[in-house]
Structures are given as structure tokens and as C-alpha cells.
Rosetta silent file (secondary structure, phi, psi, omega in degrees, C-alpha in Angstrom):
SEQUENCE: XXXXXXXXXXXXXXXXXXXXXXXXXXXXXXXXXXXXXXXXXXXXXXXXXXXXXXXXXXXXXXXXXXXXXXXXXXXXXXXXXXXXXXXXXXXXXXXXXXXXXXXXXXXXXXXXXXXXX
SCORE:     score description
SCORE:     0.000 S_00000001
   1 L     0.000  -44.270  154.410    0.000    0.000    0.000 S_00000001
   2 H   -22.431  -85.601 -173.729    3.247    2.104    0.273 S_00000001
   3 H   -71.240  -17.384  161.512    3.874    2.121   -2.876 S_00000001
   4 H   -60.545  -48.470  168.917    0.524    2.659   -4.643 S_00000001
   5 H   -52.926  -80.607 -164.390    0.762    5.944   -2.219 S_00000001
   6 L   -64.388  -82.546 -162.674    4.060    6.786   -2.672 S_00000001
   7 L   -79.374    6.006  175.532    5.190    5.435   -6.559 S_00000001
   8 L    64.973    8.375 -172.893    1.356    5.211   -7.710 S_00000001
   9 L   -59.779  179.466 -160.656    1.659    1.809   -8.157 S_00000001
  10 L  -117.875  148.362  143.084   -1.428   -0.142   -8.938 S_00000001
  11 L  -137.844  131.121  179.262   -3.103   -2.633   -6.755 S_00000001
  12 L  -118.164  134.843 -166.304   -5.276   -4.854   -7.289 S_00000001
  13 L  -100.401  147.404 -166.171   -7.044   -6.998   -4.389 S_00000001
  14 E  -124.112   92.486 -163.946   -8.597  -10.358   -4.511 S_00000001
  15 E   -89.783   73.710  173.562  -10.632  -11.721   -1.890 S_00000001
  16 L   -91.146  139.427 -134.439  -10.941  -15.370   -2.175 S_00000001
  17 L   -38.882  109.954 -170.823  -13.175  -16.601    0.115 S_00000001
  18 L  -165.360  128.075 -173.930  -12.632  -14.567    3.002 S_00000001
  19 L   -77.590  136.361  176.068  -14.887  -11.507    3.286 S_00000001
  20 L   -89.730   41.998  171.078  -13.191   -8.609    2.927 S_00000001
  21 L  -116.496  -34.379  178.767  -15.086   -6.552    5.924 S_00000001
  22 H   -86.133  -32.937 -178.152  -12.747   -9.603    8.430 S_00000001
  23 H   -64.712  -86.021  134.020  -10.060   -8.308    6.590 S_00000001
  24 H    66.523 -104.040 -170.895  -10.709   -4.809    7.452 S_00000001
  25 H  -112.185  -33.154 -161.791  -11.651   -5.267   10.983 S_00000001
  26 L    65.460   48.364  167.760   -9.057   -8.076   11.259 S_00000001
  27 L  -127.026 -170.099 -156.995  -12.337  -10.113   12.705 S_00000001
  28 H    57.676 -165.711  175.325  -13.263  -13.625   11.813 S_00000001
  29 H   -59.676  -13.204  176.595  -11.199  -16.649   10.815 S_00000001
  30 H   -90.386  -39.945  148.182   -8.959  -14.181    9.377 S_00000001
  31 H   -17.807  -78.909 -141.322   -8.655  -12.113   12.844 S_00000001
  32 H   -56.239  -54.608 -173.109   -7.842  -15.142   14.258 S_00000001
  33 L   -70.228   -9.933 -166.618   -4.543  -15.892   12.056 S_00000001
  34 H   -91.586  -61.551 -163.074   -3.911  -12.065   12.210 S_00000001
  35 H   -88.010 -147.499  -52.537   -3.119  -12.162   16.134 S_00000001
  36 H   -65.008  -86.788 -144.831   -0.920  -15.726   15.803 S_00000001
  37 H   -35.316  -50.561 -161.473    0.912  -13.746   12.790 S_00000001
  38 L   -91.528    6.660  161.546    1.546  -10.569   15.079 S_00000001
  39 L   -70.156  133.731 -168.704    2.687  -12.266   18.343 S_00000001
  40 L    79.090   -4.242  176.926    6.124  -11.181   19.416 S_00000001
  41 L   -89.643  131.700  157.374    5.628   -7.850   16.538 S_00000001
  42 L   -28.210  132.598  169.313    6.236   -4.409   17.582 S_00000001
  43 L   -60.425  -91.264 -129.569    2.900   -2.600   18.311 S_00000001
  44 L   -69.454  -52.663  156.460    3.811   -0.128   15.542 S_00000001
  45 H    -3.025  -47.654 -163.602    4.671   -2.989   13.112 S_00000001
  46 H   -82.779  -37.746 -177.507    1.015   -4.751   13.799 S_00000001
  47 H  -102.918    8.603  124.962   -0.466   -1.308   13.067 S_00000001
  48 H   -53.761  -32.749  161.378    1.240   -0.469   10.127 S_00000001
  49 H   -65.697  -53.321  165.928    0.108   -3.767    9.084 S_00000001
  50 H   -57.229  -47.167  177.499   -3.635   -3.204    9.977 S_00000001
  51 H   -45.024  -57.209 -170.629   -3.416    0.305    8.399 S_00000001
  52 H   -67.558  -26.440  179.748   -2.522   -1.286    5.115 S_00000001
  53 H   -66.020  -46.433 -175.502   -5.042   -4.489    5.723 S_00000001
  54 H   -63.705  -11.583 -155.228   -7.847   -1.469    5.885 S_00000001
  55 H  -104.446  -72.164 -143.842   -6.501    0.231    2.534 S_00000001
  56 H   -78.196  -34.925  159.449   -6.840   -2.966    0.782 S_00000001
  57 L   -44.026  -52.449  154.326  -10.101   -3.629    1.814 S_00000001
  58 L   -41.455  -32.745  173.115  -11.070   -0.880    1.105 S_00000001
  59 L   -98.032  -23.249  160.869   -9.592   -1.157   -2.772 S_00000001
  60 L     9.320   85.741  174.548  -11.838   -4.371   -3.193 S_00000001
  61 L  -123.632  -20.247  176.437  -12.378   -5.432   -6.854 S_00000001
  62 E  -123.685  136.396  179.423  -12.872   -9.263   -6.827 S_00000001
  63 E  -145.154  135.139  -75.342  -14.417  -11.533   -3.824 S_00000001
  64 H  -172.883  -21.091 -178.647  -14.524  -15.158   -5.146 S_00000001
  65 H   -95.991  -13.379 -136.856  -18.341  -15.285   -3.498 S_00000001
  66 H   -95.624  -32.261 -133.917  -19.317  -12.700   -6.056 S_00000001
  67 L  -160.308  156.176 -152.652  -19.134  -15.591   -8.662 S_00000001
  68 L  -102.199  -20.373  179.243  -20.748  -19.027   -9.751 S_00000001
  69 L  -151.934  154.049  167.225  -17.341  -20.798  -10.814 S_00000001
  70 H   -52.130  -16.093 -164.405  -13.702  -20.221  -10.312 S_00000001
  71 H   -95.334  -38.876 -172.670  -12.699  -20.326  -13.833 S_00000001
  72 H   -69.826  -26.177  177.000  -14.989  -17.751  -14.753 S_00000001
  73 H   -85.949  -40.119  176.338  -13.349  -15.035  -12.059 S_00000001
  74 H   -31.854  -68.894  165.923  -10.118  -16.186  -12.891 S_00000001
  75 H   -38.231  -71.652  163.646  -10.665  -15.618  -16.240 S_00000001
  76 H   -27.748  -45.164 -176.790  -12.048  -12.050  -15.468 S_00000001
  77 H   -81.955  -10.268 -179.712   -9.067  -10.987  -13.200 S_00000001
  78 H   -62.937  -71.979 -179.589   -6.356  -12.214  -16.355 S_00000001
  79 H    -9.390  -55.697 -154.501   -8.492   -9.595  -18.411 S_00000001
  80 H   -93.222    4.387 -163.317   -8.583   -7.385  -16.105 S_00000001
  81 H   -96.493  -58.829  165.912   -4.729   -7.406  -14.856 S_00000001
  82 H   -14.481  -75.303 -164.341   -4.394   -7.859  -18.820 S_00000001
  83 H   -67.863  -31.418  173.191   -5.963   -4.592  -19.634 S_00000001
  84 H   -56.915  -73.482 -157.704   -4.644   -2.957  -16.683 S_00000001
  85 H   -69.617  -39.671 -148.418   -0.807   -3.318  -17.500 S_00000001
  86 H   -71.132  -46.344 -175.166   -1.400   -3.010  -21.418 S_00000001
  87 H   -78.617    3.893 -156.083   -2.908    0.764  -20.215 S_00000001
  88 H  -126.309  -28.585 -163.750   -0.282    1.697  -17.726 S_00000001
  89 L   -96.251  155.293 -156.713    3.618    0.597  -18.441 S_00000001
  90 L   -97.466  145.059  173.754    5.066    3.091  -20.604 S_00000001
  91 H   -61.734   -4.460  174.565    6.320    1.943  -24.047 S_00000001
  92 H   -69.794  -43.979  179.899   10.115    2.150  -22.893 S_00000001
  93 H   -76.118  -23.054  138.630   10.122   -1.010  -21.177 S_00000001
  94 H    10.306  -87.071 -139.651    9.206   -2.294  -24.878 S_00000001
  95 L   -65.651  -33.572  176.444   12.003   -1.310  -27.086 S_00000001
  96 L   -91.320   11.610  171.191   13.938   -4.609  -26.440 S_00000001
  97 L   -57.747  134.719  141.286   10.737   -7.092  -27.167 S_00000001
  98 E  -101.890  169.636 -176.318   10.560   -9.042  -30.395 S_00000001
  99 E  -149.401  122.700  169.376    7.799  -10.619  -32.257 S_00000001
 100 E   -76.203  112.866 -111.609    8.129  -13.611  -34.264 S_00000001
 101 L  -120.625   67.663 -169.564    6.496  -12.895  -37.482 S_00000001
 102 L   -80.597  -16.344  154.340    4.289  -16.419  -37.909 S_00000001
 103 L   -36.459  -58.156 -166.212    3.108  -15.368  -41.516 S_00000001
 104 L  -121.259    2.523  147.787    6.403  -15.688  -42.664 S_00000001
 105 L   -53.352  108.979  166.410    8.086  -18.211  -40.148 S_00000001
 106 L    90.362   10.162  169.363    9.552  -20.803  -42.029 S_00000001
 107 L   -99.964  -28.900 -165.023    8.530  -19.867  -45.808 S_00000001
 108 L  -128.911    8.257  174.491   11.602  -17.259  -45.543 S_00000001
 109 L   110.740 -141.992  165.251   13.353  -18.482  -43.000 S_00000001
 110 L   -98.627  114.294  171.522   13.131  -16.486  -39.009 S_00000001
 111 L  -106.414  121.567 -178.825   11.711  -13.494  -39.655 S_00000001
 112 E  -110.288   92.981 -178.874   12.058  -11.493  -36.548 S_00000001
 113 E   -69.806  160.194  112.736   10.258   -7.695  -36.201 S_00000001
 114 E   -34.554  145.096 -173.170   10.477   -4.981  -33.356 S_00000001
 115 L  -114.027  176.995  111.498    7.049   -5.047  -31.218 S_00000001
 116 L  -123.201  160.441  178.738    6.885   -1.596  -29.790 S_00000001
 117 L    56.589    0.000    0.000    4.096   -0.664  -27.556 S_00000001
């Protein structure tokens, strides 16, 4: 959550099933595994950690009860992770990609383009 604040990074949260309200609150079966995790942690440690658990919740885009079969959210979050990066990383990180040409792989030998973008 740092870095979406600080460096704008993107996050995207996935709730599979575990309600994201115990998440949160840090209540429920997820509470429970919350205080085990944070025994022997600094108080400001546990609540830097809660701060950011509340953030994420908060940021919600998929909860796994939301949906009649796994394959079908799956499918949705590739899409959407898909569509996501395809709109956001800058064409610079590009420039050193190739794309194998399959039209004319193996009539002319390897024909190997530049991808950009």
C-alpha cells in the first residue's frame, strides 16, 4: 500500500473466500490468524500492518463469493490485470521485445520484427 501511495503503483485486491469486511476489521477466521501472525511484533509494526489491511479492503475489486465458478473469475481478473498493465507501463520497457512474425516463419526463413508498444 506504500507504494501505490508513494510510486502510484497499482493494486489490485482479490478476496478469495474470506470476506473482505474480516479483513478490514481483522475479525473472523482471518482475525484469528492475524493475532498468531503478530505475536512477538512491535505494536507499531502490527499497526502499520492493519493500516494497510484497511486500505486494501477498502480497494476491493474481486471476492470469489461474487461468482458461480472459479474459472470464470479467474478468467475475469487475467483480463482485467491484462488490460490494466497493457494501459499503464510506458512503451520504454518495450524497445527490447521481439515478435516472431508467424506469416512468414519458415517460408523465408526467421523473420524477426520490433514489437513496440
Amino acid at each position: 500500500m506504500k507504494c501505490r501511495k508513494e510510486l502510484g503503483q497499482i493494486v489490485m485486491a482479490v478476496f478469495y473466500e474470506v470476506d473482505p469486511s474480516d479483513i478490514k476489521k481483522q475479525t473472523g477466521d482471518f482475525g484469528k490468524v492475524f493475532i498468531k501472525t503478530c505475536k512477538g511484533r512491535k505494536k507499531e509494526e502490527i499497526n502499520k500492518w492493519s493500516k494497510a489491511l484497511e486500505g486494501v479492503a477498502t480497494i476491493a475489486e474481486e471476492h470469489s463469493r461474487n461468482w458461480d465458478t472459479e474459472a470464470v473469475m479467474i478468467e475475469k481478473i487475467a483480463i482485467d490485470v491484462s488490460n490494466t498493465l497493457n494501459n499503464s507501463t510506458p512503451s520504454i520497457f518495450f524497445d527490447s521485445l521481439v515478435q516472431i512474425n508467424g506469416s512468414s516463419y519458415g517460408k523465408s526463413g526467421n523473420s524477426i520484427t520490433p514489437r513496440f508498444g
